[in-house]
ZAMARGU-4260 file (C-alpha; in steps of 0.2 Angstrom, whole numbers, plus 5000, padded with zeros to 4 digits):
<rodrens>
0) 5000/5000/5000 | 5005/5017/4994 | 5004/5027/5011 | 5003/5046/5015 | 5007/5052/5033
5) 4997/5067/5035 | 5005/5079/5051 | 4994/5094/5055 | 5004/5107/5061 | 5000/5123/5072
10) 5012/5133/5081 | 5024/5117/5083 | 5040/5124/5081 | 5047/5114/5099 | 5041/5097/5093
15) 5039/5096/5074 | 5058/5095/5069 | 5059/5081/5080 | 5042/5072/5076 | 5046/5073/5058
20) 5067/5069/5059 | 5060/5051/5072 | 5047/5047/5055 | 5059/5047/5042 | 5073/5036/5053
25) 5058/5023/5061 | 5048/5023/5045 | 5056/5028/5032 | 5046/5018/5019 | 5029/5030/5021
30) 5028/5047/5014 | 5023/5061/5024 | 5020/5080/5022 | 5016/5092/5034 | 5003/5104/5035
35) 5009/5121/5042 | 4992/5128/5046 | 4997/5148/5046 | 5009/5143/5061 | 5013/5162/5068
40) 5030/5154/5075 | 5045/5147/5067 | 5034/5132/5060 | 5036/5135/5042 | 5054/5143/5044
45) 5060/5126/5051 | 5053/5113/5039 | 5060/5123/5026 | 5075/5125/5033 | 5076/5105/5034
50) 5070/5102/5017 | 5053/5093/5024 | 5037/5090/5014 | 5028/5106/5015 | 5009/5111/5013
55) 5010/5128/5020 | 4993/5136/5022 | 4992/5156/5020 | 4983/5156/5039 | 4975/5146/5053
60) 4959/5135/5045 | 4959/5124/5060 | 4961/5106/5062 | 4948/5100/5050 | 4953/5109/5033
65) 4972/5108/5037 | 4967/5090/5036 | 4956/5090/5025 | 4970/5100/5014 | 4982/5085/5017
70) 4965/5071/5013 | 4966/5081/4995 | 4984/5079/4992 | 4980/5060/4996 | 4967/5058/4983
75) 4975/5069/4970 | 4991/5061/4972 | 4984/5041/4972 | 4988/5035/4988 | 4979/5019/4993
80) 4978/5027/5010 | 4982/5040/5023 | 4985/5041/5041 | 4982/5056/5054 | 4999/5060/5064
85) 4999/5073/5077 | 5016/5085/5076 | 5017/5085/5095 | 5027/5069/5096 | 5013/5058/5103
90) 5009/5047/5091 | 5026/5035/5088 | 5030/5029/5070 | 5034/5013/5074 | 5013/5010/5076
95) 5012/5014/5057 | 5015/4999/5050 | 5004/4986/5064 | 4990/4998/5059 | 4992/4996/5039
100) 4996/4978/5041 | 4980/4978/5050 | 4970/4987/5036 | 4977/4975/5023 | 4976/4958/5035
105) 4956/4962/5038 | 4951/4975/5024 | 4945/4988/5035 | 4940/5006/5029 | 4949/5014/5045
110) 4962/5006/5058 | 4960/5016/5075 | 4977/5016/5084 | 4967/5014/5102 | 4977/5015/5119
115) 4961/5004/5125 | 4962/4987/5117 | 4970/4980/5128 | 4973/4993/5144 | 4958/4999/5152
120) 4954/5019/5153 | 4957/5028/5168 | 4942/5039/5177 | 4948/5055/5174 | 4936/5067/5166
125) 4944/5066/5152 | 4942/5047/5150 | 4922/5051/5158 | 4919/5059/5142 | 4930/5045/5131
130) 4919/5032/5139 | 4901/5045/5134 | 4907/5048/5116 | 4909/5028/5116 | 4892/5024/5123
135) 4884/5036/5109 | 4894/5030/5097 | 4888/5013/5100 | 4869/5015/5102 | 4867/5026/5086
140) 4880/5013/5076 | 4879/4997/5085 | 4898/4998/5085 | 4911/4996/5099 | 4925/5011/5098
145) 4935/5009/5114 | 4946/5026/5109 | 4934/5035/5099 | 4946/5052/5103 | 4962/5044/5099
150) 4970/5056/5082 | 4980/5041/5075 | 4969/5034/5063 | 4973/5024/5048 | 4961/5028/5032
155) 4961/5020/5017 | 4955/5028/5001 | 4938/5022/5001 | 4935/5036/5013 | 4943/5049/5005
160) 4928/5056/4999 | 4918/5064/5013 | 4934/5072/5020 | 4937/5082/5000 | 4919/5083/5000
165) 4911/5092/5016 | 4917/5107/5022 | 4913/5102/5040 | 4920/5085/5039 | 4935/5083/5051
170) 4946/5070/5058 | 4935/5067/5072 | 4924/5054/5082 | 4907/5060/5075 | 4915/5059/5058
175) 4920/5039/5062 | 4902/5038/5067 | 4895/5046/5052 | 4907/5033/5042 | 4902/5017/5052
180) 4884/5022/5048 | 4887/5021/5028 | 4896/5004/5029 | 4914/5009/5033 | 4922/4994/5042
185) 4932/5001/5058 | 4943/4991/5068 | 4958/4996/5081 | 4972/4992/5084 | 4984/4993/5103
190) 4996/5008/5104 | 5005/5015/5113 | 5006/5036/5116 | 5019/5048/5124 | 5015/5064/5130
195) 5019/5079/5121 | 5035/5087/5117 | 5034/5103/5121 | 5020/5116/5122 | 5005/5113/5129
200) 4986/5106/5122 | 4973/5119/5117 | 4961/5106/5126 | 4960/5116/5143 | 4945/5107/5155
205) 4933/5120/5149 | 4937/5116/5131 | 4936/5097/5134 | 4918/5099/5141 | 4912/5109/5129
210) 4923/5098/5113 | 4913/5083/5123 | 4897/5090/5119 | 4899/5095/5104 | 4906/5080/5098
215) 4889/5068/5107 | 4877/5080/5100 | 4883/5076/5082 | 4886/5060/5084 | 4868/5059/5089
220) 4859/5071/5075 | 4868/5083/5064 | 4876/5065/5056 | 4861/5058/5054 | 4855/5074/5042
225) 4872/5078/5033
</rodrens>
């Protein structure tokens, strides 16, 4: 499988040197590019500098269409399919190929590289609203996600479409729902995640609430009208 390692980028100047140098060594058989979305630090200075793969937005779209930018590349481009890969040094490379092995082992549409196959979730709010998006996700699909908030996912290119197609349609658990709904087969796969870098998560308690929310109340009805 031809694969695209998509590596959203915002404000990562202390981390995405290193996320990208640690790809290339661990993983060197999977492309990548990374989407430098209107970084106001030295983001963009430094992937040039190092000669890396470069989508570089004019300003800050957000999550979604930066990925959404990289989704398009993936299409255009003909890759059989494209994985989500946070610049914060997170997500390890050496996961990539257990999850495409996965996707090509079972044919599934997405591979979920989920911290809870194996380990069980903690009860922390956070994990409280892991273990709610779950729940929902299950009674509106019929399908178990056991880290439906986990941003390392595996998609092949049968899902492409919704992502170049929908302005609103980002890398994010109401989107898997939405895709398990019109018979994309979702599986996951154990990993195991660091924390970040360097910097800090824009996800403060409040924002975490109100991302919980947001995310249950689409999973339950804007997804069943888009």
């Amino acid at each position: 499988m031809r694969v695209l390692v998509i590596i959203p980028a915002y404000n990562e100047e202390e981390s995405v040197v290193g996320t990208v140098d640690e790809l290339r060594r661990v993983a060197p058989e999977y492309d990548y590019i990374v989407i430098n979305d209107g970084s106001r630090d030295a983001t963009r200075e430094l992937c040039k500098k190092h000669d890396f793969n470069l989508l570089d937005l004019p300003a800050n779209v957000g999550l979604t269409y930066g990925f959404q930018a990289g989704m398009k590349y993936a299409q255009r481009m003909g890759y059989d399919a494209a994985i989500q890969f946070d610049a914060d040094g997170q997500h390890r490379p050496e996961y990539i190929k257990t999850l495409v092995d996965e996707m090509e082992r079972t044919g599934a549409d997405i591979v979920i590289g989920s911290r809870f196959v194996t380990e069980k979730k903690s009860h922390s709010a956070r994990m409280i609203g892991s273990r709610l998006i779950s729940a929902i996700t299950r009674l509106t699909t019929g399908a178990t996600i056991k880290d439906p908030t986990s941003g390392m996912r595996l998609y092949r290119s049968s899902v492409f479409a919704p992502f170049c197609r929908f302005n609103d349609f980002g890398p994010e658990p109401d989107s898997i729902a939405y895709l398990i709904h019109k018979g994309a087969k979702v599986i996951e796969c154990q990993v195991e995640m660091r924390n970040r870098m360097a910097g800090e998560s824009y996800l403060n308690i409040t924002r975490s609430i109100e991302y919980m929310l947001r995310t249950c109340a689409s999973i339950l009805f804007v997804q069943w009208f888009r």
